[in-house]
Structure formats: C-alpha cells, structure tokens
N, C-alpha and C positions, 0 to 999 in steps of 0.2 A: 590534453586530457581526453579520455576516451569518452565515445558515445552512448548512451543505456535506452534503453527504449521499452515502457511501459503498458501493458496492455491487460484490462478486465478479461477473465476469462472464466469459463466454467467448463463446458467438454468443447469448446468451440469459442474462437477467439468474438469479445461480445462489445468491444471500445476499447478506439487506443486513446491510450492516458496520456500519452506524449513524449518527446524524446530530450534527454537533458542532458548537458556535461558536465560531469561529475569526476572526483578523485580516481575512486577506487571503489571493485563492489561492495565495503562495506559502506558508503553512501550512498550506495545506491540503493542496497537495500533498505539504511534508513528512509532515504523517498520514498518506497514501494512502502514500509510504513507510516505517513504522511500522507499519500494517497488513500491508504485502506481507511485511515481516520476518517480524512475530508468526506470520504465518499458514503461512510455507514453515519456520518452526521448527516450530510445530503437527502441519504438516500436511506436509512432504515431499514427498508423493505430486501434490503439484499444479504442480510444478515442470514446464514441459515439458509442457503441455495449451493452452498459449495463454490461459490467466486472467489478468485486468487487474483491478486497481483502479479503477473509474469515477467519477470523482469528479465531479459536480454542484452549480450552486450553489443560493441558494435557488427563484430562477425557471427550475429544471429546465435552465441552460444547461451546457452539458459546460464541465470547467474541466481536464480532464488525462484521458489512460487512463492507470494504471502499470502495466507489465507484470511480472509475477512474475517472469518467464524472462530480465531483468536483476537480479536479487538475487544478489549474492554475499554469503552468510554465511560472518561473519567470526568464526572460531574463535579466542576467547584463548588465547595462550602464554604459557606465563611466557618473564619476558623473560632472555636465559643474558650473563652478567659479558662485558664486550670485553676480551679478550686484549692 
C-alpha cells in the first residue's frame, strides 16, 4: 500500500500531521478529512486563516488540499419523539 503524508499549511508548510498507509487517494483524502475535523475541534482558532490539509503521496505528488474553512462540525442532539 502506498505512503500519503499529511501536512497543515497556509502559504508555508505550518505542522506535519504525519505519515499513513493507506489504500488509495480516496482515503487518503478521507484522513485529510478526519484530520481537518480533529484539529478545528482541537484548535477552533484555525478556522478562518486559510489552512489546508496538504496531502502528498509517496513520490511527494500533491493528491488534494482540504481546506479547514469547509468543515462543518456537527454537533450531536439527541433526537426529540415525532408528534
């Protein structure tokens, strides 16, 4: 399985997020969504700065940016009886 390697970024590489192996790059990209979650629960504050997810594969080709600033976190409710 190939290598993908993860890194915060905004104009300038800012934290690597780590390296995983995985399928194919549609899971990888899922990770690079899974990371943008963890990290705007985390970290809030990075919402709105223009930080991506830069996902690469093993021979350093770009495979996706994901950007933070499409993350909607979804708060559970409990669910209320239908009338």
């Amino acid at each position: 399985m190939p290598l993908y390697h993860f890194d915060l970024v905004n104009w300038r590489a800012i934290a690597d997020q780590g390296v995983k192996e995985l399928s194919d790059d549609i899971a990888a990209m899922d990770s690079a969504d899974e990371i943008a979650r963890r990290l705007l629960r985390d970290r809030p504050d990075l919402k709105k700065r223009h930080y991506v997810i830069l996902v690469t594969n093993q021979d350093g080709d770009e495979v996706c940016r994901f950007p933070l600033d499409i993350i909607h976190q979804c708060r559970s409710r409990r669910s209320r009886p239908l009338s």
